[in-house]
C-alpha positions as CSV (number, residue, x, y, z in Angstrom):
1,X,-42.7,-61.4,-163.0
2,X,-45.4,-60.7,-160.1
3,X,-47.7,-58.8,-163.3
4,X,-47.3,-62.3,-165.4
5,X,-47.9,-64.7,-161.9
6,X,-50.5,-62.4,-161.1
7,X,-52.2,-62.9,-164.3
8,X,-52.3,-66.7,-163.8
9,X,-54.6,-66.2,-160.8
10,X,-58.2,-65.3,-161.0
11,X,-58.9,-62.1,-159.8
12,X,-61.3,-63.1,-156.5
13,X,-58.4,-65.4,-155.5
14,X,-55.7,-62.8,-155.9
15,X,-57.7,-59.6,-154.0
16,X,-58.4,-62.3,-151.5
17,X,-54.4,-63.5,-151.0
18,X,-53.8,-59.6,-150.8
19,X,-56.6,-57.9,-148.8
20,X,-57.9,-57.4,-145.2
21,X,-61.4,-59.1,-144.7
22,X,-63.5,-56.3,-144.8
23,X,-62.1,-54.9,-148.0
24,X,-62.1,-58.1,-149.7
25,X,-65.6,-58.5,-148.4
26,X,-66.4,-54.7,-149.6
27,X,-65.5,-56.1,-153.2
28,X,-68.5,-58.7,-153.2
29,X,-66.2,-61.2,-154.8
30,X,-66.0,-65.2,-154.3
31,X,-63.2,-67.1,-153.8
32,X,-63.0,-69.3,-157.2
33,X,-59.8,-71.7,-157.1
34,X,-58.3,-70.5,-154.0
35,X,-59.1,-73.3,-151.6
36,X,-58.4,-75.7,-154.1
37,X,-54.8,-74.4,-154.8
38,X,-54.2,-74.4,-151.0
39,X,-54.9,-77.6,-150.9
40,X,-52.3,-78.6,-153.3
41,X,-49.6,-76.3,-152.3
42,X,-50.3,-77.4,-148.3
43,X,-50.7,-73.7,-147.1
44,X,-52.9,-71.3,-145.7
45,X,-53.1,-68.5,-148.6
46,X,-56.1,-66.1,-147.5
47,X,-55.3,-62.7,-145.8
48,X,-51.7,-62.9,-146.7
49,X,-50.4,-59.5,-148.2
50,X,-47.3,-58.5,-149.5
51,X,-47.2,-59.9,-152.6
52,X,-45.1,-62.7,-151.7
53,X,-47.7,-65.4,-151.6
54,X,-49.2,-64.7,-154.7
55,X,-46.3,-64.2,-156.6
56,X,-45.4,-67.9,-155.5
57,X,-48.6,-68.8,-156.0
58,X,-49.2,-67.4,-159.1
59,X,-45.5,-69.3,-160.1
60,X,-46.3,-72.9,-158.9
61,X,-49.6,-72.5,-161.0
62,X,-47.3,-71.4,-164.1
63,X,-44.4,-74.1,-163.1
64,X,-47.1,-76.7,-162.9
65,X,-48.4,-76.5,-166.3
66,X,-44.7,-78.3,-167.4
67,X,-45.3,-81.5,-168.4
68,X,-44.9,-83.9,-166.0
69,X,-44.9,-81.2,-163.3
70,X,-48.3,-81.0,-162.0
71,X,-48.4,-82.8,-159.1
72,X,-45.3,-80.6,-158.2
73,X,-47.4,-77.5,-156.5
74,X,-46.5,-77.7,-152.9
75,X,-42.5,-78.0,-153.9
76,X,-42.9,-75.2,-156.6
77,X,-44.9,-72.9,-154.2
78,X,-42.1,-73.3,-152.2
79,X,-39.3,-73.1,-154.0
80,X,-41.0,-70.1,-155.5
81,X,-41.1,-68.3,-151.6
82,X,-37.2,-69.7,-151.1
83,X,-36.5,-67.8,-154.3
84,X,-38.4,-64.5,-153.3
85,X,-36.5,-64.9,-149.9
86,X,-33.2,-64.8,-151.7
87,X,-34.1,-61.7,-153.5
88,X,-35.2,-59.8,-150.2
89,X,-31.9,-60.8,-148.7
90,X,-30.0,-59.9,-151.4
91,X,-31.9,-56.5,-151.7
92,X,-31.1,-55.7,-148.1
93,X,-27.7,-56.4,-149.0
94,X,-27.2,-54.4,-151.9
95,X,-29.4,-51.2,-150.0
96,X,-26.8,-51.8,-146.9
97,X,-23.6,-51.4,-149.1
98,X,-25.2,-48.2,-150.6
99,X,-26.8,-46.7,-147.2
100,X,-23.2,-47.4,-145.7
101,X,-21.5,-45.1,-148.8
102,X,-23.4,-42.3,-147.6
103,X,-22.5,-42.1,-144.2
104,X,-18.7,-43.1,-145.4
105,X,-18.4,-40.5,-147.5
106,X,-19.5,-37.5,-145.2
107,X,-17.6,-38.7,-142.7
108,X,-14.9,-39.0,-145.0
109,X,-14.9,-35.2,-145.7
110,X,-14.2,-34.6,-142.1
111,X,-12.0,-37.9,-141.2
112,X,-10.0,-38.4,-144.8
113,X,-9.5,-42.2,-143.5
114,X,-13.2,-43.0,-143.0
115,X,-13.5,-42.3,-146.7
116,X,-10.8,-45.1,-147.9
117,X,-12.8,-48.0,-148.9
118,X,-10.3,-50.6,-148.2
119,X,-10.2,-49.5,-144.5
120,X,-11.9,-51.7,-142.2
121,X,-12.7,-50.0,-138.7
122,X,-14.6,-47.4,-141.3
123,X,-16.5,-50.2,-143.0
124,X,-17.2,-52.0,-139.8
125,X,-18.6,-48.2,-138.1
126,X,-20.7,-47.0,-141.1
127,X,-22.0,-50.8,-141.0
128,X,-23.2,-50.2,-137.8
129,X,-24.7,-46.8,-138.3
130,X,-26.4,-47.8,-141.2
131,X,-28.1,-51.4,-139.5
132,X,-28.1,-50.0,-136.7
133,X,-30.7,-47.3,-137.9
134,X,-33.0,-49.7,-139.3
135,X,-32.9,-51.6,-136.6
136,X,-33.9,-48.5,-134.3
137,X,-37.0,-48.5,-136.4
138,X,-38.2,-51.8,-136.3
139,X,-37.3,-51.7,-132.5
140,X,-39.4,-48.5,-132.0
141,X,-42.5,-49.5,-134.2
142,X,-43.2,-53.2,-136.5
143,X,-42.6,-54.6,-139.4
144,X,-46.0,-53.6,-140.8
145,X,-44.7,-49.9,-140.3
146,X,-41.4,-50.4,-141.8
147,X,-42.1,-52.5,-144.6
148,X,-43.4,-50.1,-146.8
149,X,-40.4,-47.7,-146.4
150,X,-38.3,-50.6,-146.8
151,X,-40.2,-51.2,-150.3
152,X,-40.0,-47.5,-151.3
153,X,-36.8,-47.8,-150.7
154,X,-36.0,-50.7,-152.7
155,X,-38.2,-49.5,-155.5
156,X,-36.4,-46.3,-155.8
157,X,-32.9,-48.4,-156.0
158,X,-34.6,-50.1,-158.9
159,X,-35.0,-47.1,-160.4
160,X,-32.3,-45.7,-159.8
161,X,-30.2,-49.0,-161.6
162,X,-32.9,-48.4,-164.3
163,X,-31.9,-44.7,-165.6
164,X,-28.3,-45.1,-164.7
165,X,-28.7,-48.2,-167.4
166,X,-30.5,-45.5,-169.8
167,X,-27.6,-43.6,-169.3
168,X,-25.0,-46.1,-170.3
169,X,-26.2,-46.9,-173.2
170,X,-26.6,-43.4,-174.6
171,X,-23.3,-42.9,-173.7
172,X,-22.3,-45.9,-175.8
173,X,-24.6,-44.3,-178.7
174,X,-27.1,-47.2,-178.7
175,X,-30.7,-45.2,-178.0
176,X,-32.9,-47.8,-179.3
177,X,-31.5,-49.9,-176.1
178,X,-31.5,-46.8,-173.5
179,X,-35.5,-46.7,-174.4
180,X,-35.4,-50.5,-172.6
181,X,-34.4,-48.8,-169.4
182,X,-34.7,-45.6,-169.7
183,X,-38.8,-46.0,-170.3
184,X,-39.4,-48.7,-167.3
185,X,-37.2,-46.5,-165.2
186,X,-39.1,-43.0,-165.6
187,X,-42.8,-45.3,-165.2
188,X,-41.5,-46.7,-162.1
189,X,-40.3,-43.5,-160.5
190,X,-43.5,-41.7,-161.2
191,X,-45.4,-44.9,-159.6
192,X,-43.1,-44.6,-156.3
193,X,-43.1,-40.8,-155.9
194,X,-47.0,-40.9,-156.0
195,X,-47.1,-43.9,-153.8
196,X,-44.5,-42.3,-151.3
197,X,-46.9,-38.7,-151.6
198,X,-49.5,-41.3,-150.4
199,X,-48.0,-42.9,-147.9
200,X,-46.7,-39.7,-146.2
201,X,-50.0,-38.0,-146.5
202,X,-52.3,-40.4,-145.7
203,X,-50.9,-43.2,-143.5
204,X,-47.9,-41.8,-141.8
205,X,-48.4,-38.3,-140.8
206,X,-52.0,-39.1,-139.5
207,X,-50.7,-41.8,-137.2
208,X,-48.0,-39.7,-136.0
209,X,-44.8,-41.8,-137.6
210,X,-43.3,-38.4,-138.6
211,X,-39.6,-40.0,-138.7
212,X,-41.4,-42.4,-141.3
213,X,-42.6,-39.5,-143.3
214,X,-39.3,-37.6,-142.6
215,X,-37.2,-40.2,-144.3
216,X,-39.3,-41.3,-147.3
217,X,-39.7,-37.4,-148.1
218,X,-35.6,-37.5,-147.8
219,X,-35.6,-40.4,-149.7
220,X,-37.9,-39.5,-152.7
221,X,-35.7,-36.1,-151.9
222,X,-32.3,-37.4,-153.0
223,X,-33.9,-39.1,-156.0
224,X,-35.2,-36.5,-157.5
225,X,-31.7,-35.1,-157.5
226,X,-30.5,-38.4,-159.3
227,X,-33.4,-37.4,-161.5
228,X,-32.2,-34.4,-162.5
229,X,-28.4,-35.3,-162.8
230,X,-29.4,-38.1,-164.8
231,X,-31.9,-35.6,-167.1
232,X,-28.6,-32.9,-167.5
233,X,-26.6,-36.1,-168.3
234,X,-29.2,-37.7,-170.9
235,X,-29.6,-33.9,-172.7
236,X,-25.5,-33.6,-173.0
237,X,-25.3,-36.9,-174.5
238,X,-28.5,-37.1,-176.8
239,X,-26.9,-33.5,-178.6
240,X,-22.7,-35.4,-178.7
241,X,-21.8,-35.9,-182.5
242,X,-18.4,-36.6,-181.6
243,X,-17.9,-40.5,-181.6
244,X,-14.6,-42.1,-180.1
245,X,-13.9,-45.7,-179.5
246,X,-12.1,-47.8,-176.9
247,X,-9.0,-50.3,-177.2
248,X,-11.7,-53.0,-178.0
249,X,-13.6,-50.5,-181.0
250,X,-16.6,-49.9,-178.8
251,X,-18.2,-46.9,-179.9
252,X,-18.4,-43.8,-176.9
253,X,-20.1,-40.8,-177.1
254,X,-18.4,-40.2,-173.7
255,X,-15.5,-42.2,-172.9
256,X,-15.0,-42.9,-169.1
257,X,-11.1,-44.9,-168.6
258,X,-11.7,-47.3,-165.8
């Protein structure tokens, strides 16, 4: 979705939504319909990285070209930022439930009752270990520090869904559809491994945020682990001839009973 809104934008007016002065200014590129769109959508665009902007940006331009719709920029620019605002939250949500399973779970191997799931004084302590930790690191730096660790992390849950999604579909012998996740999944990885490398080697270790670097090295540490679970899982079931069905005639090369 960003790629497509992206598109919509010329490319002076996106680098210039997305970059510091002086690199914009190191490109030698002019502003084009920037300062017109800002005018319609009532906001201040330039300088504003992240993405976020020109992704809703990018969608009011799209959203505008609806019939009708065109003098609908401002509430489409917005609506477009509510919407990514949604997503973030719901992101944070969904990384907080899994950050909390890990913590659960090791306690759990010391404290059987931290590991039930249904017990709520170990929901509400692995909940506050968990938050509690990212709040120590936006306490201790800013958000500009932890906002791309917050994005690796999110990236690698992405791709994470992505090849476990491979993986359920080879399981239920349809390949042609594991190549829809399985292919975006293996692409994205490789982007976020070289963009955590980068990260660690260039931006935190020579400012000194070791515990930065420390955790998107464990990060990219335990995925590589789902990696190679995921690669022993997709060799076992590409080389199963045996089919089997479920109670509904699903085909399984590996049936799993709920």
């Amino acid at each position: 979705m960003a790629l497509i809104a992206a598109r919509f934008l010329v490319p002076a007016d996106f680098f210039a939504i997305n970059s510091p002065v002086e690199a914009f200014e190191a490109l030698g590129m002019k502003v084009s319909e920037l300062p017109a769109l800002e005018a319609e959508v009532q906001e201040n665009l330039i300088r504003r990285p992240g993405g976020a902007v020109s992704l809703a940006a990018g969608m009011a331009h799209i959203f505008s070209q609806i019939p009708f719709m065109n003098h609908l920029m401002a509430y489409w620019y917005h609506f477009s930022i509510m919407f990514e605002a949604v997503f973030i939250l719901s992101a944070a949500d969904a990384g907080a439930r899994v950050g909390r399973f890990f913590p659960r779970e090791m306690l759990g191997k010391v404290w059987p009752k931290m590991g039930d799931v249904e017990w709520k004084p170990g929901i509400i302590v692995t909940s506050v270990i968990f938050t509690g930790a990212w709040g120590y690191l936006v306490y201790t730096g800013n958000i500009r520090n932890i906002w791309p660790l917050f994005g690796i992390s999110n990236q690698l849950l992405a791709s994470v869904t992505l090849l476990i999604g491979a993986t359920v579909h080879l399981r239920m012998n349809r390949r042609k559809y594991a190549l829809l996740a399985g292919v975006p999944g293996i692409f994205m990885t490789i982007i976020i491994f070289w963009a955590g490398i980068w990260l660690i080697l260039y931006q935190y270790t020579p400012n000194g945020h070791y515990l930065l670097a420390f955790l998107s090295a464990l990060a990219m540490g335990m995925m590589t682990v789902v990696i190679w679970g995921t690669l022993r899982r997709w060799k076992v079931l590409m080389s199963a001839r045996t089919i089997v069905h479920d109670q509904f005639g699903e085909e399984f090369k590996m049936f799993v009973p709920e």
